[in-house]
N, C-alpha and C positions, 0 to 999 in steps of 0.2 A: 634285495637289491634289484632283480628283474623288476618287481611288481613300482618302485622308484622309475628307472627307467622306461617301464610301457606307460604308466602315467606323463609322465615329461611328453614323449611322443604323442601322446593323444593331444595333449595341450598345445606344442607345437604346431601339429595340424591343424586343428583346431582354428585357432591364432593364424595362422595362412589361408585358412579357406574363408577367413572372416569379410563378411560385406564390410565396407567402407561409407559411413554413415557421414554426411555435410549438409552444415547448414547454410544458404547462401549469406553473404556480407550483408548487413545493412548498409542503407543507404541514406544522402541527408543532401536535400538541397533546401536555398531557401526562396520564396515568391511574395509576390505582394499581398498584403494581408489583404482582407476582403472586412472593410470597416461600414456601417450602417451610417447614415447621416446621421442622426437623433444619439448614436454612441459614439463621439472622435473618443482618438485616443484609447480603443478599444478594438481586439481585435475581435472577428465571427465567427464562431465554429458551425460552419453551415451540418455538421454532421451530427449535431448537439443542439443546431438552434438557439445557440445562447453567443454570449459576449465574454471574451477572457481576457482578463487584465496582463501586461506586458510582463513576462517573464516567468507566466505559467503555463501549463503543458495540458493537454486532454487527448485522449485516446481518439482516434476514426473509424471506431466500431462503425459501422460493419465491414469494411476494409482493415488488414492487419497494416498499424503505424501508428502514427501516435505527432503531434503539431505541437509547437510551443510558439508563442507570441512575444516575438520583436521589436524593442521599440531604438530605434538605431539614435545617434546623436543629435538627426537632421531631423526629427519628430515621426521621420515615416515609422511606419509600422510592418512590420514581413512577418509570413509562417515560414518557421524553418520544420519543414516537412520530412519526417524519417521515415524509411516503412523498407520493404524486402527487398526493394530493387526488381531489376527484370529477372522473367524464371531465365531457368538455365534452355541451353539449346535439349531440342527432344533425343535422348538415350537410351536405346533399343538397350542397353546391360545397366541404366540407373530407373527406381519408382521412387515413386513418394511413397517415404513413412508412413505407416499407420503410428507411428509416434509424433505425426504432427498435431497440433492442437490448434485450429485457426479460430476458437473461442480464447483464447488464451491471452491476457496483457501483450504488448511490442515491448518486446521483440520476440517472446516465445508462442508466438503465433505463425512466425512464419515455418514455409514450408522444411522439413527434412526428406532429404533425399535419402537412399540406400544405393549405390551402386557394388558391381562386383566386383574382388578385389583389384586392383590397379586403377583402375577405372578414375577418370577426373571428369566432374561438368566442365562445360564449356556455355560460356556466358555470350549473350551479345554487346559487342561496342557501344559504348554509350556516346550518344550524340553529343556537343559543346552545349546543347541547348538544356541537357539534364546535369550539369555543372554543380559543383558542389558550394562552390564561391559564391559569397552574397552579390548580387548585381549591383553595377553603379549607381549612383544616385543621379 
């Protein structure tokens, strides 16, 4: 029964002195696609150097995120651009993970923090200009 009991207690502790592991939100706006004369109707993956047809996706290796190609009612064309968002504000009691992996697919590319317990990031305000909302036509 003791040996029940001091085990419980270790794990309890344990469990309380535990770092607090976060990963920041993704994030998703969308922007004018960036189209070649010679390819309408086609969006450009300046990060790939290639052309991708509306409604397929490719990664922004060597930045963590990943772009998919819009092609709206009006014939425009948009990247709705996803990727980690802003880092978090600098925290003397949070580091980056060595569990991060920024070779990794989007979204398990972006960063993990570790802070100690209690501990929360603090993000910065995001401007109306980083909007998540597709813009007017």
């Amino acid at each position: 029964m003791k040996l029940v009991l001091c085990l419980a207690l270790v794990c309890a502790l344990a469990l309380a002195a535990e770092e607090t592991t976060e990963r920041p939100k993704t994030f998703r706006r969308f922007i004018p696609a960036d189209v070649l004369r010679d390819f309408p109707g086609l969006c450009f993956a300046s990060t790939r150097c290639a052309t991708i047809e509306p409604g397929k996706s490719w990664e922004l290796t060597p930045f963590c995120g990943r772009s998919t190609c819009i092609l709206e009612e009006s014939g425009k064309l948009l990247e709705m651009v996803e990727d980690c968002g802003p880092l978090p504000k600098p925290n003397p009691k949070c580091k980056l993970s060595e569990a991060t992996n920024k070779t990794a697919p989007f979204p398990d590319c972006c960063p993990i923090f570790e802070c100690e317990a209690g501990v929360k990031l603090e993000y910065p305000e995001l401007t109306p200009a980083s909007s998540t909302e597709k813009p007017k036509a």
